[in-house]
N, C-alpha and C positions, 0 to 999 in steps of 0.2 A: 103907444097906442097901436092897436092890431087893425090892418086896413079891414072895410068892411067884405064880408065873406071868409076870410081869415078866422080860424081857430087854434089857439093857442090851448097846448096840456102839458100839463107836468107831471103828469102821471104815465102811465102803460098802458092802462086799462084798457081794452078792446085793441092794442093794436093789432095790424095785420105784421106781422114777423115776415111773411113773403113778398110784401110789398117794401120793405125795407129794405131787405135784400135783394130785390129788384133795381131800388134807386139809387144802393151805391153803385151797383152793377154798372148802370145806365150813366153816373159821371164819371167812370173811370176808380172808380176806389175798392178798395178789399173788400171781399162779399162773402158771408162764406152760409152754412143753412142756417132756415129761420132761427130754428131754436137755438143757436146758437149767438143769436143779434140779441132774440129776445133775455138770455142770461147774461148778456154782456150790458143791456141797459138797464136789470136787472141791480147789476152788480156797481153803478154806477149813481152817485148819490145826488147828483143834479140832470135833469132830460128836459125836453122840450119838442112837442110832434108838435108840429102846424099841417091844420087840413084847411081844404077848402072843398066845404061839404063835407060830402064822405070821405073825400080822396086825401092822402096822405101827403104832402107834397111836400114836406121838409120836417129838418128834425137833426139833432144833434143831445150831444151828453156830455159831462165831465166827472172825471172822478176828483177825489180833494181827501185830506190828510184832516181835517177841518180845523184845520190850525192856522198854516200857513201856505201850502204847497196845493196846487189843482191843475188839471191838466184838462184840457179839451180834445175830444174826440170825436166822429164823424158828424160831423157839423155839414148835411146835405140839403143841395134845394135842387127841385127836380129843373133840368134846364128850360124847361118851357115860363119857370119863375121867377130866373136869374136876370137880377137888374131890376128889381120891383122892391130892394129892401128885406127881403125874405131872411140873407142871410144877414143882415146887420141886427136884426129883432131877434133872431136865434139866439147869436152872441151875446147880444145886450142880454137877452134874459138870462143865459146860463152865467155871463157875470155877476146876474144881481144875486143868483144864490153864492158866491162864490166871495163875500166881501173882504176886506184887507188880506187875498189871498195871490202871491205868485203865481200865475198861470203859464203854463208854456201848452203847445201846440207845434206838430209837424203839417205842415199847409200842402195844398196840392201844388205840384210844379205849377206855375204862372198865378196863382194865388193869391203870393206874397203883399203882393198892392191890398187887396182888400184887408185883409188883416190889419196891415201896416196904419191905414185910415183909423181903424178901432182903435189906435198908439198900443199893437203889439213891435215889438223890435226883433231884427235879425240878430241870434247869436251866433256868437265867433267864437265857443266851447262848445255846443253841444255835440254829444255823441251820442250812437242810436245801436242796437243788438238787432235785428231784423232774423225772424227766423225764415227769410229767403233774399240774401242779400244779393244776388244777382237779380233779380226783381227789381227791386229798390232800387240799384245801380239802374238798372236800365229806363227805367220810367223816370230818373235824374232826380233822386233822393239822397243819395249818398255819392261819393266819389270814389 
């Protein structure tokens, strides 16, 4: 259930690509130009924008193999939202396009909790290619 004023899309359609890239900006996540977000949700077979009103204020995607394999990606809620459920309804939604599917996810440093709640679990294999690993390293993503 989407709290009242909350809207929920699964589509693209009107977003603002600037404003996207504004809000990963704004919690600390890779940003790079609009057109650029906008071809990567594009290319992404599950999304979900939450506005309130006009305003854009969260939103996340997944890609998937539609088999068995799906991965989660910029799963954002703008900080003035955080702790209102915003990001549990993201997740939930983009899971329910995602059924009997493996998903993995790389979480923001301190994160991990929240996910953890949704019964994702810490892997002790994964490995990651980062086309700027000292980046990564530094923000405490890699070792």
């Amino acid at each position: 259930m989407t709290p009242a004023g909350w809207t929920l899309r699964s589509d693209a359609q009107g977003v603002d690509w600037q404003r996207v890239s504004d809000l990963l900006k704004t919690v600390g996540m890779a940003s790079f130009e609009p057109s650029l977000h906008q071809r990567a949700f594009a290319n992404s077979q599950v999304v979900v924008f939450v506005h309130e009103g006009p305003e854009l204020i969260g939103f996340g995607r997944a890609l998937t193999d539609g088999v068995y394999q799906a991965a989660l990606y910029d799963v954002v809620v703008h900080p003035d939202f955080q702790g209102r459920g915003m990001g549990r309804l993201i997740v939930e939604t983009l899971l329910e396009g995602l059924p009997q599917r493996n998903v993995i996810l790389y979480a923001a440093v301190g994160k991990e909790p929240f996910y953890e709640k949704l019964g994702f679990h810490k892997m002790t294999t994964a490995m990651a290619r980062f086309r700027d690993p000292d980046r990564m390293r530094r923000m405490g993503f890699i070792e």
